[in-house]
C-alpha positions as CSV (number, residue, x, y, z in Angstrom):
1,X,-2.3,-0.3,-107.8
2,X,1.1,0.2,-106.5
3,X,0.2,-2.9,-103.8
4,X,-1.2,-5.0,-106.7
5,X,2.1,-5.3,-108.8
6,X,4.3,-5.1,-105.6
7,X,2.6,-8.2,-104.9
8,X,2.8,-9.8,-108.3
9,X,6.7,-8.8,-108.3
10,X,7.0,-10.9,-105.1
11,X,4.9,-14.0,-106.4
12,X,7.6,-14.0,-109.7
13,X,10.3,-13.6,-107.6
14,X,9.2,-16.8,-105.0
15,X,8.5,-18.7,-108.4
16,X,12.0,-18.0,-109.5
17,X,13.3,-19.0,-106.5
18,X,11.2,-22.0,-105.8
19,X,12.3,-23.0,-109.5
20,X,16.2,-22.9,-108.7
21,X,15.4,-24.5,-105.5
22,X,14.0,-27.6,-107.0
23,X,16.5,-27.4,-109.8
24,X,19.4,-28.3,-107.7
25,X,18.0,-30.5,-105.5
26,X,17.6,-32.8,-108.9
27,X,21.1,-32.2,-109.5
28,X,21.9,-33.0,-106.1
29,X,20.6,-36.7,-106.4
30,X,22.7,-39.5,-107.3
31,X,22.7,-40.2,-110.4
32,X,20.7,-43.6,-111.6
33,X,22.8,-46.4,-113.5
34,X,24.0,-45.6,-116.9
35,X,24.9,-47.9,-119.7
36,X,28.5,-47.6,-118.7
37,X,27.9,-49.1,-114.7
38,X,26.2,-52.0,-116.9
39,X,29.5,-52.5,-119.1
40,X,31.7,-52.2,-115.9
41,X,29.9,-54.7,-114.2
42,X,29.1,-57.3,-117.0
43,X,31.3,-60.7,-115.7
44,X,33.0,-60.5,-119.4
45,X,34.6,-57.1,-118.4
46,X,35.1,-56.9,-114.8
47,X,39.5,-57.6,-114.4
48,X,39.9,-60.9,-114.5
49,X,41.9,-62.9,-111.6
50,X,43.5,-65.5,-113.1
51,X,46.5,-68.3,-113.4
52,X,46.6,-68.7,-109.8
53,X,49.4,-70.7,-108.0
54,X,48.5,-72.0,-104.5
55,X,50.8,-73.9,-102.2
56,X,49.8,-77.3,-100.8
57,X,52.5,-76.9,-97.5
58,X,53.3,-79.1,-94.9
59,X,53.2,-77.7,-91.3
60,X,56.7,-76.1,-91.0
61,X,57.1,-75.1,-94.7
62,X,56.8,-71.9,-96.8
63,X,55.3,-71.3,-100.2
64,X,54.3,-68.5,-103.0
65,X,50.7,-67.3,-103.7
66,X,50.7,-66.2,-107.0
67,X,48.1,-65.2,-109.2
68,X,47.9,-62.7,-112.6
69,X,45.4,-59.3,-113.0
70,X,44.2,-58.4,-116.4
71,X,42.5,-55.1,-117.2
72,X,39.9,-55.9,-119.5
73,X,38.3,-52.6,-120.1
74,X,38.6,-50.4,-122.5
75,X,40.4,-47.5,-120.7
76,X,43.1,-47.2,-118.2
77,X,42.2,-47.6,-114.2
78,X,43.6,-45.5,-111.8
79,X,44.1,-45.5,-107.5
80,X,44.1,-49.5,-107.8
81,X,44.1,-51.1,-104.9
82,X,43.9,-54.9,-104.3
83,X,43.7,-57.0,-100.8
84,X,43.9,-60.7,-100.4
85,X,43.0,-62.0,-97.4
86,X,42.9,-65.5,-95.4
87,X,39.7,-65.7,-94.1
88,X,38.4,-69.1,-93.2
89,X,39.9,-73.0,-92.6
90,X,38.0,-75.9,-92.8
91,X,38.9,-79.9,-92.7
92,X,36.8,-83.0,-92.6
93,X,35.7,-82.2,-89.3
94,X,35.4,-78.7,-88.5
95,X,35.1,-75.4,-90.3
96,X,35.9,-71.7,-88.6
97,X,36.6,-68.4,-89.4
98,X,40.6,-67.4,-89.4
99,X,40.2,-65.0,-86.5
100,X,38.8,-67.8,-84.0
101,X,42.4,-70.0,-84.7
102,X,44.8,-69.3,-82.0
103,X,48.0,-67.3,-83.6
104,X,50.6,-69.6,-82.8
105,X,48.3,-71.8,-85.1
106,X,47.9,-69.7,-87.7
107,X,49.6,-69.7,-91.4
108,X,50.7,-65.8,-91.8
109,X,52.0,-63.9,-95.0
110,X,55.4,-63.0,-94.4
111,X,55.7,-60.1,-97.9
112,X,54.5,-59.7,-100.9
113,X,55.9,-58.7,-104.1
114,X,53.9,-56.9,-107.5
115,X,55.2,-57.6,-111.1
116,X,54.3,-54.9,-113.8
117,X,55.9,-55.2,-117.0
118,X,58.7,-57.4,-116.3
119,X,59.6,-55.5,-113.2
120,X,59.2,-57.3,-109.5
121,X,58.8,-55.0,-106.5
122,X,58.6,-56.6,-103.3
123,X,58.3,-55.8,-100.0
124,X,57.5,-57.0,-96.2
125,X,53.5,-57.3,-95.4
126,X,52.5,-55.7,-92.1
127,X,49.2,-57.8,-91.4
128,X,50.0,-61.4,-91.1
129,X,46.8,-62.4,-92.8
130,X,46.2,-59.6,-95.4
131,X,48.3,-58.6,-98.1
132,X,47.7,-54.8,-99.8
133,X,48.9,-53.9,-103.7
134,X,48.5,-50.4,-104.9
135,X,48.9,-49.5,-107.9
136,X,48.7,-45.5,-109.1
137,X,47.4,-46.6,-113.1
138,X,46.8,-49.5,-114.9
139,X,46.5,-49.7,-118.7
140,X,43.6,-51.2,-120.9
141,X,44.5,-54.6,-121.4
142,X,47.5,-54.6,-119.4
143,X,48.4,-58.0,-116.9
144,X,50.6,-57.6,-113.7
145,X,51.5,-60.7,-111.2
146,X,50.7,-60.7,-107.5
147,X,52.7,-62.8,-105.1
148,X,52.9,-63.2,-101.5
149,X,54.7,-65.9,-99.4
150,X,52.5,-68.1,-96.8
151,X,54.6,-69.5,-94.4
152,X,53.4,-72.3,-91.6
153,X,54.9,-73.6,-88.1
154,X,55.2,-76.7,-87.1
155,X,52.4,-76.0,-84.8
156,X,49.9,-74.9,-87.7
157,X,46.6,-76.0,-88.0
158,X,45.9,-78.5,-91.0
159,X,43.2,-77.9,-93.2
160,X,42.6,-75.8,-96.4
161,X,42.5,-72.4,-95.9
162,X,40.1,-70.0,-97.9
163,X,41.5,-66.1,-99.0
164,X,39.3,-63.7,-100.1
165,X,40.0,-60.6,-102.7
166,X,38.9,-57.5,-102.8
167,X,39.7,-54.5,-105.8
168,X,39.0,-50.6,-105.7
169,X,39.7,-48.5,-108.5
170,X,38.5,-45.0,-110.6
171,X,37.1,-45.9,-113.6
172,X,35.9,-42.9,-116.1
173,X,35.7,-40.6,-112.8
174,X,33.7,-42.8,-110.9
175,X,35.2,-45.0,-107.7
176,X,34.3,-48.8,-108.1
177,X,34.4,-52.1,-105.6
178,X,34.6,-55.9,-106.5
179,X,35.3,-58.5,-103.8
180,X,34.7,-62.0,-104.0
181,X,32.2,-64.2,-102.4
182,X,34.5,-64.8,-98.9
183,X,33.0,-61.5,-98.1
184,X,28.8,-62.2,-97.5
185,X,27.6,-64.7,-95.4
186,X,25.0,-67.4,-96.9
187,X,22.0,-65.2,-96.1
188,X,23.1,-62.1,-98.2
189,X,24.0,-64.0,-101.2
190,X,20.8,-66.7,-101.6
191,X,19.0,-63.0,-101.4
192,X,21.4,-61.6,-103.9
193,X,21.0,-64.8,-105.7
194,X,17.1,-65.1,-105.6
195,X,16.4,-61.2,-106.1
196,X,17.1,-60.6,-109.4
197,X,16.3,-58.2,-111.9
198,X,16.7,-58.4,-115.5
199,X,19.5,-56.0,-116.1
200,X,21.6,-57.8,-113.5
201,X,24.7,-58.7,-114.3
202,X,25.5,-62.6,-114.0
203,X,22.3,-63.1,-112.4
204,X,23.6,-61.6,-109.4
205,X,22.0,-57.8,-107.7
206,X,24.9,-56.1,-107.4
207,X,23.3,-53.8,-105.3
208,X,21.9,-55.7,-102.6
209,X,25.7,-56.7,-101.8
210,X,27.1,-53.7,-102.8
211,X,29.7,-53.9,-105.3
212,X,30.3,-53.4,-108.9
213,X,31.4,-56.9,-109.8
214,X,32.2,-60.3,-108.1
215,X,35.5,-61.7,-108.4
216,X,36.5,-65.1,-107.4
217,X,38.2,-66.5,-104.3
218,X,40.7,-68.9,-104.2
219,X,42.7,-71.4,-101.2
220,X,45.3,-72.7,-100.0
221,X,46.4,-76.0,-97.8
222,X,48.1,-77.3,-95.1
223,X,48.3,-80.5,-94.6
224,X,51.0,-83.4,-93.3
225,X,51.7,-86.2,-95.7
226,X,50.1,-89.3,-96.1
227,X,52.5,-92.5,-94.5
228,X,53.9,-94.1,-97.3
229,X,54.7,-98.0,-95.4
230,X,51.3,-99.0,-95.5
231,X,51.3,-98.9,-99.1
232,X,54.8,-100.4,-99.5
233,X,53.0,-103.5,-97.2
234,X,50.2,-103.3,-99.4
235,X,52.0,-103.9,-102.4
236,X,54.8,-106.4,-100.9
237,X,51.7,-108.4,-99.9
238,X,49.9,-107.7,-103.3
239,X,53.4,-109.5,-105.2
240,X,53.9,-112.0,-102.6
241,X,50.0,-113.6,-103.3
242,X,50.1,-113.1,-107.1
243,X,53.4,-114.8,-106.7
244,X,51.9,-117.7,-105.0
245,X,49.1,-118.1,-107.3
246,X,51.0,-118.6,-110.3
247,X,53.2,-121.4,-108.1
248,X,49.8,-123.1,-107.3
249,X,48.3,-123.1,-110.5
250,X,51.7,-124.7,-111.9
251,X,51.6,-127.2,-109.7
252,X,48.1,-128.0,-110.3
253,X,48.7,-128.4,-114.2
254,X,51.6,-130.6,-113.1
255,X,53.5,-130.2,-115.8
256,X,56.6,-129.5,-113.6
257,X,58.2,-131.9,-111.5
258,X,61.2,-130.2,-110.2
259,X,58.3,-127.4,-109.2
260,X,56.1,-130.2,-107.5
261,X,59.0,-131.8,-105.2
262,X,59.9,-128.2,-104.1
263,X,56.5,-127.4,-103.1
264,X,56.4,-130.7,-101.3
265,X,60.0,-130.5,-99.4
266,X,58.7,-126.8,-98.3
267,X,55.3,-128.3,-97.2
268,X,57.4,-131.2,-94.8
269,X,59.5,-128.6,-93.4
270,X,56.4,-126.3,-92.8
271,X,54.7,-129.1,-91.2
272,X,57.7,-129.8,-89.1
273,X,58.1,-126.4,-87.9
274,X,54.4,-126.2,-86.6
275,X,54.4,-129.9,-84.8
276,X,57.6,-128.4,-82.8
277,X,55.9,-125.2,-82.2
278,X,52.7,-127.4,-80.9
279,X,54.7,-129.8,-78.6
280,X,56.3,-127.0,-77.1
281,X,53.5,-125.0,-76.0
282,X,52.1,-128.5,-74.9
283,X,54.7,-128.9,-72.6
């Protein structure tokens, strides 16, 4: 008897245990997507990158980047943190990625500067292509200004140059990541693109790239100016002909004389001038 109910003790015990077993390795899973990664991610929420400033330099010169950052959720962010980077180049001809440019060829960021409610802090940037902002806290619908100086050599490359952004932040406890599309190559966004679900945001699966939102890229040029003479010939030439035509067609109607004898004392001295250009060669 004594066995019997030692025995059923130890089963109730093992159930117990098997119980709290299984109980936290539920709550040890990751929790599935709740209504607020939905509101988060929707394109109408995510911060919006906007009012952006891009230089068109000539090799040599030096310009701002400057674009504006608005929180458009509901609550405060906190442990922002926001990197631009120039990633690609491209002309008519050729297009390759920043890294495969030899550095004395290269545009570079030379610092950076953050504005948050009327207040500019600015600073030198350590990576020459990348530019970093932190920020401890932003406030629900609050807008601060990013700005970082590209500066080219003579010796730059000319084409226009692609930057990429990419945003961390805390959001209701929970760590988030945007980037924009400079950061998958064509494969991983046509799958993106063509695997969709019907709760994805924008049409886009989010999860198949691995963010929480997409925000946009943006560019830059460099470029040397166009020559400016042949359009001065062009439209030297252009006045000259129109100029002509009207003399024609006056003398054609022949309704001035003193117009006709002109035309006819320059025709003589014309003809002149090409019979002594003619006997020359001759001889």
């Amino acid at each position: 008897m004594k066995l019997v109910l030692k025995g059923a003790l130890i089963d109730i015990i093992m159930r117990h245990i098997l119980g709290l077993i299984l109980l936290f390795a539920l709550v040890s899973q990751p929790l599935v997507k709740s209504e607020i990664d939905t509101y988060v991610s929707h394109p109408g929420n995510i911060p919006n990158f906007h009012n952006f400033v891009t230089p068109q330099l000539e090799p040599g010169d030096e310009d701002n980047f400057i674009l504006d950052v608005h929180n458009r959720y509901e609550y405060q962010l906190g442990n922002v943190s926001i990197t631009s980077e120039i990633y690609h180049r491209a002309d008519i001809d050729e297009s390759e990625a920043f890294e495969n440019i030899p550095t004395s060829e290269r545009p570079y960021i030379s610092n950076k500067c953050l504005t948050i409610n009327s207040e500019e802090t600015c600073e030198s940037n350590d990576k020459v292509e990348q530019a970093t902002f932190s920020l401890a806290t932003i406030q629900a619908n609050e807008t601060f200004t990013l700005k970082f100086k590209i500066v080219s050599d003579e010796d730059t490359r000319e084409g226009t140059y692609f930057v990429r952004f990419s945003m961390s932040f805390d959001y209701n406890g929970t760590s988030r990541l945007m980037q924009s599309r400079g950061h998958w190559n064509m494969d991983l966004w046509e799958e993106a693109t063509s695997n969709v679900t019907a709760d994805s945001p924008g049409n886009i699966n989010l999860d198949i790239l691995g963010v929480d939102g997409i925000i946009p890229d943006s560019s830059f040029g460099v470029k040397k100016p166009i020559p400016k003479w042949p359009l001065y010939i062009l439209v030297s030439l252009t006045i000259v002909f129109a100029g002509l035509s009207v003399i024609f067609y006056l003398e054609e109607e022949g309704n001035y004389p003193e117009l006709n004898k002109w035309l006819q004392k320059q025709r003589g001295k014309f003809n002149e001038l090409r019979l002594r250009f003619k006997y020359r060669k001759g001889s």
